[in-house]
SERO-4910 file (N, C-alpha, C, O; in steps of 0.05 Angstrom, whole numbers):
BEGIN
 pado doro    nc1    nc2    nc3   cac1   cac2   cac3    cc1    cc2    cc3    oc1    oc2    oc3
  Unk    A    965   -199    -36    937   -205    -45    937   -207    -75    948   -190    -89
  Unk    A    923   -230    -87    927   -236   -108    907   -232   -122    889   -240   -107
  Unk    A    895   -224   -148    873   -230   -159    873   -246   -188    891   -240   -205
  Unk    A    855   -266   -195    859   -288   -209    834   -282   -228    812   -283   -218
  Unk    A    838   -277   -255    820   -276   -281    823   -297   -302    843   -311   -305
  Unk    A    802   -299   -315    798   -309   -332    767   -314   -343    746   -311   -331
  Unk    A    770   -320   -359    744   -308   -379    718   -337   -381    725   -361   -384
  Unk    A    691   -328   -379    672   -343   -385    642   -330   -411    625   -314   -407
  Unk    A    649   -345   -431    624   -329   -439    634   -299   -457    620   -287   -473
  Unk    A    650   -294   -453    671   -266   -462    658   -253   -439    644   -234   -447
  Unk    A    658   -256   -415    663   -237   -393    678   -240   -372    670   -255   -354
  Unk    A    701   -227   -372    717   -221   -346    703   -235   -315    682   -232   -302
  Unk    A    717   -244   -313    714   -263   -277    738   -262   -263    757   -273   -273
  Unk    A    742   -250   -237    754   -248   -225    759   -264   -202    736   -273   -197
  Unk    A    776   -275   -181    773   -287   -168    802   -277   -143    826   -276   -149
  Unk    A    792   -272   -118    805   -272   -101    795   -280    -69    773   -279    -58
  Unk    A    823   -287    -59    819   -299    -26    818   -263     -8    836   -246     -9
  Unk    A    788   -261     10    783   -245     27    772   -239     49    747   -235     51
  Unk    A    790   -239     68    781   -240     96    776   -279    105    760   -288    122
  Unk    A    793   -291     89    787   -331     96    762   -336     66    756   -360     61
  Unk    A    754   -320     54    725   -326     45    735   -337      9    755   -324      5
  Unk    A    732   -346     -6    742   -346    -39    718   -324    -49    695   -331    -47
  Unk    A    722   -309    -56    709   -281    -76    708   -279   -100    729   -274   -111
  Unk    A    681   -284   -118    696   -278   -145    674   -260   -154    656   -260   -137
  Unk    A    669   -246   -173    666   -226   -183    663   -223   -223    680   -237   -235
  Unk    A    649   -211   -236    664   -211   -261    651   -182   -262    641   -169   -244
  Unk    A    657   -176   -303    655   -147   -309    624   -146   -329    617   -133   -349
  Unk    A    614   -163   -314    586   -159   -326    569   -147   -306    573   -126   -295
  Unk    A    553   -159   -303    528   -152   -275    539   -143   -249    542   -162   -233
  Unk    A    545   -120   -240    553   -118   -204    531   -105   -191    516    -88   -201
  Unk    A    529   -115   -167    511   -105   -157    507    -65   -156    486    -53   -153
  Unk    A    524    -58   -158    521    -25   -153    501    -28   -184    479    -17   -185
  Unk    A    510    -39   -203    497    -37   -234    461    -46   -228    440    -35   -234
  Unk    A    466    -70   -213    437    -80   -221    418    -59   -197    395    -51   -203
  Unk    A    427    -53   -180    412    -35   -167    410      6   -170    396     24   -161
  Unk    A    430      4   -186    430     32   -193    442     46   -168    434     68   -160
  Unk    A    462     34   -156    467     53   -127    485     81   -124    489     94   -104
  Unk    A    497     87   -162    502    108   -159    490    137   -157    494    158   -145
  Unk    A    466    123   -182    440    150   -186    419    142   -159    399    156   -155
  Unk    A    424    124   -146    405    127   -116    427    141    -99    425    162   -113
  Unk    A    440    146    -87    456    148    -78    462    182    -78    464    195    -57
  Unk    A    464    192   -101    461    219   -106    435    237   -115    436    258   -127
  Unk    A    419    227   -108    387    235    -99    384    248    -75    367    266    -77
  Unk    A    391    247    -56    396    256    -34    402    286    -37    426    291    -34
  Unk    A    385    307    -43    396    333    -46    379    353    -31    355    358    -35
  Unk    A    403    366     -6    386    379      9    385    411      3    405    421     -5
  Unk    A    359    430      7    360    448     -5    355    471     19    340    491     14
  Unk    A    372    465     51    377    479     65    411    467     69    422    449     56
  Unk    A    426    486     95    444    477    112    442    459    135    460    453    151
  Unk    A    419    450    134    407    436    166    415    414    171    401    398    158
  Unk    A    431    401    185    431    372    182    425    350    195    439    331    204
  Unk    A    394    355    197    370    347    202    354    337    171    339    318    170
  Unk    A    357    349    155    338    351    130    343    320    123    326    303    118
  Unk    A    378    314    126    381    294    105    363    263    115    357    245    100
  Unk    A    356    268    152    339    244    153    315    250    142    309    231    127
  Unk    A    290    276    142    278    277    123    265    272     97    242    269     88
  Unk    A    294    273     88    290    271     51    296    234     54    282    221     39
  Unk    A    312    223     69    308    197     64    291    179     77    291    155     72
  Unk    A    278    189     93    261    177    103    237    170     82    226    148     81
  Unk    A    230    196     62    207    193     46    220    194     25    208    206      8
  Unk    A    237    187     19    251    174    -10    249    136     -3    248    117    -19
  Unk    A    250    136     22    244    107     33    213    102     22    203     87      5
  Unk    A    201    123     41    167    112     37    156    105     11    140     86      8
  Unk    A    167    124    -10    168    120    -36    177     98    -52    165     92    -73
  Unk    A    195     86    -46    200     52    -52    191     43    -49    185     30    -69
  Unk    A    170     34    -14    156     16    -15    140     19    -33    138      4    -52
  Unk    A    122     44    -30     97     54    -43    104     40    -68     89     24    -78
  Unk    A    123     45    -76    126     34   -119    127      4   -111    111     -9   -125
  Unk    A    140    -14    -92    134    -42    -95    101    -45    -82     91    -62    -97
  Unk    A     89    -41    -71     56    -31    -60     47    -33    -92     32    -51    -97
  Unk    A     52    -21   -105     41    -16   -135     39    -39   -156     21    -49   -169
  Unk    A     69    -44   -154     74    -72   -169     54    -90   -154     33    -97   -165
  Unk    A     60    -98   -127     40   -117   -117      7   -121   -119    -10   -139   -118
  Unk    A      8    -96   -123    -30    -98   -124    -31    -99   -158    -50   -111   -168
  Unk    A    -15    -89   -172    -23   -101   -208     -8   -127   -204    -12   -141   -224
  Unk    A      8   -141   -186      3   -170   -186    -26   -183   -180    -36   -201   -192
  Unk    A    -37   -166   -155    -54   -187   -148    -84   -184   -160   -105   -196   -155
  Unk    A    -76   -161   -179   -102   -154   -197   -106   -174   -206   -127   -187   -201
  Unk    A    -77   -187   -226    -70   -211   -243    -84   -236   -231   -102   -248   -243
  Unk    A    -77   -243   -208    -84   -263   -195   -106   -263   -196   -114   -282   -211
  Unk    A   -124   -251   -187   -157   -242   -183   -169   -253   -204   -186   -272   -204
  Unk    A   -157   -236   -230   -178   -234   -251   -169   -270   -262   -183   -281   -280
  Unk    A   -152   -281   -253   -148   -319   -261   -157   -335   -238   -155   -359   -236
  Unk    A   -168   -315   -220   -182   -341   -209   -157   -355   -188   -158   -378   -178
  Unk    A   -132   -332   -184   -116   -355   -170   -117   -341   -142   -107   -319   -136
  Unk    A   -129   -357   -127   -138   -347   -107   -109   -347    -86   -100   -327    -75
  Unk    A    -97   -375    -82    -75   -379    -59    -58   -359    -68    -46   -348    -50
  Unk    A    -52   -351    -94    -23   -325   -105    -33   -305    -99    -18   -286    -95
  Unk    A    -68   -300    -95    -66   -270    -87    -66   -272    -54    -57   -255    -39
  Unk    A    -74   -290    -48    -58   -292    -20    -42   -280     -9    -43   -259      4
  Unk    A    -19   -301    -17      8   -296    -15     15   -269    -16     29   -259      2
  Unk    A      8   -253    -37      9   -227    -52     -7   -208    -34      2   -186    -35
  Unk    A    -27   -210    -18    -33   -191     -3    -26   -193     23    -31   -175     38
  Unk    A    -10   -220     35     10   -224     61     28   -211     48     14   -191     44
  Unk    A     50   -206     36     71   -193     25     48   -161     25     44   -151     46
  Unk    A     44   -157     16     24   -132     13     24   -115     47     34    -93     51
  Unk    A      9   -135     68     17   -132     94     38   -125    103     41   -103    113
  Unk    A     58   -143    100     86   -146    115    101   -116    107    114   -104    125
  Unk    A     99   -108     85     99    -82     72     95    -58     84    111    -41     89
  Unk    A     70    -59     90     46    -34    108     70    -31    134     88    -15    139
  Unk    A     60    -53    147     73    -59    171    104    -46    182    112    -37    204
  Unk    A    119    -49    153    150    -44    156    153     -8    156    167      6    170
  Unk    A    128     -2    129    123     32    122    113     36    155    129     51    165
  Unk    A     98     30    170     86     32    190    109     46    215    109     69    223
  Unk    A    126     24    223    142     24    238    159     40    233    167     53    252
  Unk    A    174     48    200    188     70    195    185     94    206    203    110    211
  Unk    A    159     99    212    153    132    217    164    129    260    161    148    275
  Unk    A    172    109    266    187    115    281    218    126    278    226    140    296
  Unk    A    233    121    260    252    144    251    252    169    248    271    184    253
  Unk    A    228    177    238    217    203    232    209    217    251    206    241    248
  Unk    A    204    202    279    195    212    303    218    223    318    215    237    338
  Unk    A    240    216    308    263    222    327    280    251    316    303    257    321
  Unk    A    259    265    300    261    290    288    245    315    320    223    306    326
  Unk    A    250    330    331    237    333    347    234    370    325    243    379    304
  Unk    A    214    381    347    200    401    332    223    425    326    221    440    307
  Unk    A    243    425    342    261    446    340    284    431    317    303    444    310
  Unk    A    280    410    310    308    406    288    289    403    261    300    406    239
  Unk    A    261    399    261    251    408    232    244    437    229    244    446    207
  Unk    A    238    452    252    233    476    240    255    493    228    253    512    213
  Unk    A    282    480    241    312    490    236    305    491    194    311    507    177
  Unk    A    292    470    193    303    472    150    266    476    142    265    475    118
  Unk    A    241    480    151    216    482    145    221    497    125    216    490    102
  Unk    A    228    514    129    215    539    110    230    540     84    221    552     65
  Unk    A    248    528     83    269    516     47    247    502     41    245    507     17
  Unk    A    225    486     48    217    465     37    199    485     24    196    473      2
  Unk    A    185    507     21    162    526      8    132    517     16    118    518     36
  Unk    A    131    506     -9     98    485    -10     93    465    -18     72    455    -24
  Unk    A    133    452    -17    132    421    -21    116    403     -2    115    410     21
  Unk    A    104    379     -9     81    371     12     80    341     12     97    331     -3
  Unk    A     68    329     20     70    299     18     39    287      0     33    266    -11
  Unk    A     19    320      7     -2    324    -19      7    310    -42     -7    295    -56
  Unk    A     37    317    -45     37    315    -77     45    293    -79     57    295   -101
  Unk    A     48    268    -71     58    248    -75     36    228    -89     17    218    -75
  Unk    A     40    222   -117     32    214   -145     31    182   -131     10    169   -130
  Unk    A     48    177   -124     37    141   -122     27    142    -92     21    119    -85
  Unk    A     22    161    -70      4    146    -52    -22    148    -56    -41    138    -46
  Unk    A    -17    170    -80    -53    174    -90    -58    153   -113    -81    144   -116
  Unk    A    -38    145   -130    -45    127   -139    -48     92   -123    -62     74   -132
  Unk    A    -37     93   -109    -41     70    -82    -69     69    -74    -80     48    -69
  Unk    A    -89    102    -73   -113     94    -55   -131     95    -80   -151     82    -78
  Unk    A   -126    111   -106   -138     93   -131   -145     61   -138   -164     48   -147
  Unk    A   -117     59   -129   -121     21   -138   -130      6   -116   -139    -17   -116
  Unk    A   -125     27    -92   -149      2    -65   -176     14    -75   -192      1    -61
  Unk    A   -184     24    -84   -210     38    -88   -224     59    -81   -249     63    -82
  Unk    A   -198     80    -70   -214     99    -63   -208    125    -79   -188    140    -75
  Unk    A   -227    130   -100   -215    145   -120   -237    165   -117   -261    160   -113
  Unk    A   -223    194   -119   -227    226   -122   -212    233   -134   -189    233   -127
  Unk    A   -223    242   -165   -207    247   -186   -196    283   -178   -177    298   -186
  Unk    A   -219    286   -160   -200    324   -148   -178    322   -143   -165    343   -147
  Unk    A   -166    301   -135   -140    296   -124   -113    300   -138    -91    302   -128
  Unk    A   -121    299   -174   -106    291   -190    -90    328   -194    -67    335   -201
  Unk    A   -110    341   -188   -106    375   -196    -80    383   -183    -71    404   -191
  Unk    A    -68    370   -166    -38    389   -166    -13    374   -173     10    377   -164
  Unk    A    -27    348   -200     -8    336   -211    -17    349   -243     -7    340   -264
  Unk    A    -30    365   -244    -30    378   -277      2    387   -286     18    398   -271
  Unk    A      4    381   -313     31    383   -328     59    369   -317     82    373   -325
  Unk    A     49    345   -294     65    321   -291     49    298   -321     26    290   -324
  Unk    A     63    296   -331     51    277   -357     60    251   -340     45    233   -344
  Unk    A     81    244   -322     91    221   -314     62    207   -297     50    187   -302
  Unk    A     57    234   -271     32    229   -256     17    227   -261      1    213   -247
  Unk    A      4    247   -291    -22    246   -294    -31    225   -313    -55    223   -315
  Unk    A    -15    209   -327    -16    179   -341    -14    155   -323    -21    133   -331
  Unk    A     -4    157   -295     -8    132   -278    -35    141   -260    -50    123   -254
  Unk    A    -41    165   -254    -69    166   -246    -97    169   -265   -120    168   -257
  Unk    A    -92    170   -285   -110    165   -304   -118    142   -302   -140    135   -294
  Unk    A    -98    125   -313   -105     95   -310   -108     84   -289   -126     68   -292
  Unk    A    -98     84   -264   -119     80   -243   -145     91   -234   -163     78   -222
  Unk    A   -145    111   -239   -178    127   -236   -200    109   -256   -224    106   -250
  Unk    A   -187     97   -282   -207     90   -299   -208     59   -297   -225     46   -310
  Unk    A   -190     47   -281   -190     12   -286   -210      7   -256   -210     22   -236
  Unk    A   -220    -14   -259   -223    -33   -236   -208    -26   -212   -189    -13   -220
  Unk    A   -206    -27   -184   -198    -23   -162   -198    -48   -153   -219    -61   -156
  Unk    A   -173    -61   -140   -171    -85   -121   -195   -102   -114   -199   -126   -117
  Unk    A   -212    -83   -102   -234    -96    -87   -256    -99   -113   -274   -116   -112
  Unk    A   -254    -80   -136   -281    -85   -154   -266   -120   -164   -280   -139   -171
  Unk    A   -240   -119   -162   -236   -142   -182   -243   -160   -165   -251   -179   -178
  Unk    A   -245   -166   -138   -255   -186   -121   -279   -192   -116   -287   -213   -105
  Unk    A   -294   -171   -124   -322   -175   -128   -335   -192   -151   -356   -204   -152
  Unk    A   -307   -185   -175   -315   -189   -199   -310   -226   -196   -328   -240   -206
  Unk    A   -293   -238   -186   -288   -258   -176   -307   -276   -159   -304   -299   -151
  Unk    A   -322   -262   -155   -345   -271   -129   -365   -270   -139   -381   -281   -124
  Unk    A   -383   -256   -172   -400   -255   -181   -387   -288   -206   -402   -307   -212
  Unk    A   -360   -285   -213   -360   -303   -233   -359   -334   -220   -358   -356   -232
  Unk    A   -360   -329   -191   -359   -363   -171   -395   -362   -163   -406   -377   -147
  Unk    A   -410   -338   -180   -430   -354   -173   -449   -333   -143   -472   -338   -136
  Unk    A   -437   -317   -134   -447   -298   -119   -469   -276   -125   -461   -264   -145
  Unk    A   -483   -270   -121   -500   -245   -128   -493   -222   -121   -508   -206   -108
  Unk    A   -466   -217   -130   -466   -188   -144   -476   -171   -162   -472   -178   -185
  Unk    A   -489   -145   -159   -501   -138   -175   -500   -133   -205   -479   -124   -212
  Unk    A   -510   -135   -215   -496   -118   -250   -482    -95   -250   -460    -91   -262
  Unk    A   -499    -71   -232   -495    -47   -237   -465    -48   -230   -447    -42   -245
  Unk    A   -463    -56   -202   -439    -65   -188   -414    -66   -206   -396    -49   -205
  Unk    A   -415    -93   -226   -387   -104   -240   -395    -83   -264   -373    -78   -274
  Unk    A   -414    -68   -277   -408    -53   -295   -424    -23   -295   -448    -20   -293
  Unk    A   -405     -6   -296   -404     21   -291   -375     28   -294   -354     17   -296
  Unk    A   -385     58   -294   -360     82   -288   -344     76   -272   -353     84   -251
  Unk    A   -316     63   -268   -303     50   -245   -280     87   -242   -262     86   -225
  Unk    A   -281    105   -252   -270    133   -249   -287    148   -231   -283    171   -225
  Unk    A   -310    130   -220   -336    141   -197   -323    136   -178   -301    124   -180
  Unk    A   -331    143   -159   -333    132   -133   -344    113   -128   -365    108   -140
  Unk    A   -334     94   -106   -356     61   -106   -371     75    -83   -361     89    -65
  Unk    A   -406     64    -89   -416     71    -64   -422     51    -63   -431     39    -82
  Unk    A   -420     37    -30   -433     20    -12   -457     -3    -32   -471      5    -51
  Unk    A   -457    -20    -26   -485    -39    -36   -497    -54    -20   -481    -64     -5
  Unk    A   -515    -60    -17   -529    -72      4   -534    -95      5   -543   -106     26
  Unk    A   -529   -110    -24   -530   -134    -42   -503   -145    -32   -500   -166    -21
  Unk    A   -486   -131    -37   -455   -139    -39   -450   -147     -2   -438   -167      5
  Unk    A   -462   -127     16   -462   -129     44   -475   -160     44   -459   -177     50
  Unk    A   -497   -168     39   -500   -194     36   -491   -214     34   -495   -234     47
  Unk    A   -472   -209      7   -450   -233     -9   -440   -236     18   -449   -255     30
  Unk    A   -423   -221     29   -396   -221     46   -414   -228     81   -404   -229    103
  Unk    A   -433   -232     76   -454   -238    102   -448   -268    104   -438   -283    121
  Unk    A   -457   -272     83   -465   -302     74   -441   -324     72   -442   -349     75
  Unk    A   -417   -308     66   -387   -329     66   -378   -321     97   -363   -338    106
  Unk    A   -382   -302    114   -373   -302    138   -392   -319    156   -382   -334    172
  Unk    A   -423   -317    155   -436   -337    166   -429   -371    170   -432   -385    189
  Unk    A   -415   -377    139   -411   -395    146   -380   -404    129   -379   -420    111
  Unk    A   -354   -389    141   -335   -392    128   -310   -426    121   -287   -429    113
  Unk    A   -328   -440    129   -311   -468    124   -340   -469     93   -326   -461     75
  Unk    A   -357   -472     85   -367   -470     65   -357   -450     36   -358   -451     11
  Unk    A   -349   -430     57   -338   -411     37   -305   -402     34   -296   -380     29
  Unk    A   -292   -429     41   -260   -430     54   -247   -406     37   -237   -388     50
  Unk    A   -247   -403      9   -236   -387     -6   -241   -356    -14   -228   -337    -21
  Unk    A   -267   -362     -9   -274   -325     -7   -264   -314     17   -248   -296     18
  Unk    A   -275   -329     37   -263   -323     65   -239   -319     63   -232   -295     60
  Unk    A   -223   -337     63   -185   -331     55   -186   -300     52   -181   -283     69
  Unk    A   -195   -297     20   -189   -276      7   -201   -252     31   -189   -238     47
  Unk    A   -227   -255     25   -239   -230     62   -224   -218     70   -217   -195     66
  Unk    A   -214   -243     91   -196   -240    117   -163   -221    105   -148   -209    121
  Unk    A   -160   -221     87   -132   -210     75   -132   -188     72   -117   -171     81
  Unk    A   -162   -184     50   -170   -154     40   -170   -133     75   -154   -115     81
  Unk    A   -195   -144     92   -189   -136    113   -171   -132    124   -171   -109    132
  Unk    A   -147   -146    132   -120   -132    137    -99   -117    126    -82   -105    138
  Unk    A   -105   -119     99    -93    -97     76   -109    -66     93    -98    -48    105
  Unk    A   -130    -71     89   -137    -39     97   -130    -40    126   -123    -20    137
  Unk    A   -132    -65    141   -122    -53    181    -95    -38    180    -89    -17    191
  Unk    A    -80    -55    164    -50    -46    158    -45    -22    154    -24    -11    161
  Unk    A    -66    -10    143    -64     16    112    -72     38    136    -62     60    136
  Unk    A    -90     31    154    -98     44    166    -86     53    188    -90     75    198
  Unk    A    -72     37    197    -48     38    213    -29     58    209    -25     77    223
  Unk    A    -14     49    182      9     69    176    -13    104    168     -1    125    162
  Unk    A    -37    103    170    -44    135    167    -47    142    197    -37    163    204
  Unk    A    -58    126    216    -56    140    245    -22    140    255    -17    155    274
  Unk    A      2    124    245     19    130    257     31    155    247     47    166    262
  Unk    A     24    173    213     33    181    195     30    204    218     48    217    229
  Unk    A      2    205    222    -18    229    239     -4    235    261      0    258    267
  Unk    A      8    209    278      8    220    313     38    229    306     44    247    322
  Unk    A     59    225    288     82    234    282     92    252    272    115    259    276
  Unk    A     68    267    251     70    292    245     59    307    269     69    329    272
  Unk    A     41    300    287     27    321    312     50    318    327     55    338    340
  Unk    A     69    295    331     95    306    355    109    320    346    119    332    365
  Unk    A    124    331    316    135    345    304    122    374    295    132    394    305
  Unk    A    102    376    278     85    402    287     63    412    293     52    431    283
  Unk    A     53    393    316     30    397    325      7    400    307     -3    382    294
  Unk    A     -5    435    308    -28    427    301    -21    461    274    -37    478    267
  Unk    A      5    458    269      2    474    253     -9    471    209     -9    451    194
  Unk    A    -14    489    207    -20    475    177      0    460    163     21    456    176
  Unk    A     -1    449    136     12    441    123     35    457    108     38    481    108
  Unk    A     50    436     96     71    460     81     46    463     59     36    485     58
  Unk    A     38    449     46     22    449     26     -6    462     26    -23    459      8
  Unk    A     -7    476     47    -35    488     40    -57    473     65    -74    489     75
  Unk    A    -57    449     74    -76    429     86    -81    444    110    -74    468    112
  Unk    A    -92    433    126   -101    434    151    -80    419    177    -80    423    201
  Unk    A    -65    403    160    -44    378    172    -56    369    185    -80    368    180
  Unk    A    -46    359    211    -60    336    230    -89    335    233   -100    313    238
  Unk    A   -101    356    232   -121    356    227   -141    346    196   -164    340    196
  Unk    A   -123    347    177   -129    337    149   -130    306    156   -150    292    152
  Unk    A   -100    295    170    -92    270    173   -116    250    192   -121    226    189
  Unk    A   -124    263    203   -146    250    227   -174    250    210   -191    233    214
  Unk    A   -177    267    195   -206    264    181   -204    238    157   -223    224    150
  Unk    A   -179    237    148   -171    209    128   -174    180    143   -178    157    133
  Unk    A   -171    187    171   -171    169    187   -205    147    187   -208    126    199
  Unk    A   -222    159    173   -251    157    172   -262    144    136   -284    143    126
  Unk    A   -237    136    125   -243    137     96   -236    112     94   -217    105    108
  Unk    A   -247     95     80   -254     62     79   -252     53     44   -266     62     26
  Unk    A   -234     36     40   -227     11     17   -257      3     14   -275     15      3
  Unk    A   -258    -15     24   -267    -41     25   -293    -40     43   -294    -56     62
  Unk    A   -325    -12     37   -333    -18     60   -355    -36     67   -368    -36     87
  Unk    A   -356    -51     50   -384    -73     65   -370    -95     78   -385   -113     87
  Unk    A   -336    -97     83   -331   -125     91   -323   -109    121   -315   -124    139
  Unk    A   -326    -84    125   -332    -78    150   -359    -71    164   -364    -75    187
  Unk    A   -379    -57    140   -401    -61    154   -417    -84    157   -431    -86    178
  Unk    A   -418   -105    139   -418   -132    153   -419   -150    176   -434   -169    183
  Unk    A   -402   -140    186   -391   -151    212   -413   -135    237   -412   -145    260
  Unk    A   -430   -115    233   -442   -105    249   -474   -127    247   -489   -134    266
  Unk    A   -475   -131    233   -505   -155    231   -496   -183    232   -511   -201    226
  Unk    A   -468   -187    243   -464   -222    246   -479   -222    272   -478   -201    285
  Unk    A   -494   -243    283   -501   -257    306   -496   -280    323   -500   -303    315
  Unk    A   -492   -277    336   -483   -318    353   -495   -334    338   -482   -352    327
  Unk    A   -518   -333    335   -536   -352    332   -520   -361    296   -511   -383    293
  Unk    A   -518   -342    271   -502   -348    251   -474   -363    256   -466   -380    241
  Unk    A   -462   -355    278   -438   -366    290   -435   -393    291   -421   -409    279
  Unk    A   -459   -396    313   -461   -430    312   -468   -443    298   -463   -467    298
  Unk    A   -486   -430    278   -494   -455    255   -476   -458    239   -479   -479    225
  Unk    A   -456   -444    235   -426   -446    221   -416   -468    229   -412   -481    208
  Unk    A   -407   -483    253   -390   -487    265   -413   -518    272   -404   -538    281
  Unk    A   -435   -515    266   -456   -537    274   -452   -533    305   -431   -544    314
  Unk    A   -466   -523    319   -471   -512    348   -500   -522    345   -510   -513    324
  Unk    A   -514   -536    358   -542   -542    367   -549   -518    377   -535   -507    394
  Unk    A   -583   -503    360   -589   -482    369   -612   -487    392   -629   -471    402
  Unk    A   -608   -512    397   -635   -517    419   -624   -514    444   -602   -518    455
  Unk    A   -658   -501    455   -654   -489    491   -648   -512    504   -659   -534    499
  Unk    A   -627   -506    524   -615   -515    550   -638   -528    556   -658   -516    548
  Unk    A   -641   -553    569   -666   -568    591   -652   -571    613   -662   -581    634
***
């Protein structure tokens, strides 16, 4: 077996025949480099004998990746939003989906932990918790569901408490789509696009309207609609991976508390009731046939 160098650029290139295939290689960029797979790789540190833990710790060292590309994606599709480019935030909240979906299905790995091989390493973990995880709270910041109480058992993380700051205080996904929908010309309120965005959004009844009015008749409103229909599956998605989060911690420990203090499955089922985006679901409770068909130009006159 031979290997064949020579230089491009002043970097080392290598070249050899392997397995039928031509291979080449140089001493700049390798993949272990561009991905960091030594310091990923030795992250993995378990703090029992159990060896059970190590699916565990990688399972939510997994969840945590997505969660950080989840992050990037929605300060993409902030981007998009606030230019008006409607088809990229598209795109950007199908990728956003496909995401949910994948975190979703994961927690079937986690299911194959049964109650007697986590309680084998429980008690090493102390009052480590999934509470404390800094980007899924910063995740329901930037969909819009912000409780700055939440931030209190990230005090003297300067890393966490500077990425939840700034999400507690910017715009939320959905304000920026609103904000998008008042600048195309919608009647969104003032109060609405300006205020304390570190509040809580409450409900509008104005805004329930807007989103009345482009579902009534969505080939008139092809692009809001688009956008709608996405936001709404961002949260079906979202909502998804918290009831599978729920029924998978209750097959593993039932209905006992948290490591962290919570109520656990019981905490998890009451989250189950907490809403992004809520007028593009209460909405949908005052559509009528009769709006249906005039959408669609349906003749509303009685049968003879």
């Amino acid at each position: 077996m031979t290997i064949r160098k020579h230089e491009e650029g002043g970097v080392e290139v290598f070249e050899a025949k392997i397995d039928g295939e031509v291979i080449t290689w140089d001493s700049g960029l390798t993949y272990a480099r561009h991905l960091q797979t030594e310091q990923l790789l030795s992250c993995q540190l378990p703090v029992s004998d159990k060896p059970d833990e190590m699916l565990f710790i990688i399972m939510h060292q997994s969840m945590e990746l997505w969660m950080k590309l989840q992050l990037h994606e929605a300060g993409q599709l902030i981007k998009h939003l606030r230019e008006d480019q409607i088809s990229r935030a598209c795109k950007t909240l199908h990728r956003m989906d496909a995401v949910l979906r994948h975190m979703t299905n994961s927690w079937e790995v986690l299911a194959t932990l049964t109650p007697h091989d986590f309680i084998t390493f429980r008690g090493h973990l102390g009052r480590a918790s999934g509470f404390q995880s800094h980007q899924f709270r910063e995740l329901e910041f930037r969909f819009g569901l912000k409780r700055a109480d939440m931030m209190l058992v990230h005090q003297g993380n300067r890393v966490a408490e500077a990425a939840l700051g700034a999400a507690l205080k910017e715009p939320s996904v959905y304000e920026e789509l609103l904000m998008l929908l008042a600048r195309r010309g919608y009647a969104i309120p003032e109060d609405v696009l300006v205020r304390k965005f570190d509040e809580e959004y409450v409900p509008n009844d104005a805004v329930e309207d807007v989103w009345l009015e482009i579902y009534s008749d969505p080939d008139a409103h092809r692009d809001e609609f688009r956008l709608a229909e996405r936001f709404t599956a961002l949260e079906y998605y979202f909502q998804e991976w918290r009831f599978k989060h729920m029924k998978t911690i209750a097959r593993i420990i039932g209905h006992r508390p948290g490591t962290g203090g919570s109520s656990g499955v019981d905490y998890l089922v009451k989250s189950l009731g907490l809403t992004f985006f809520p007028e593009l679901w209460s909405m949908r409770a005052r559509m009528t046939a009769d709006q249906s068909d005039a959408a669609y130009g349906v003749s509303q006159a009685p049968v003879q």
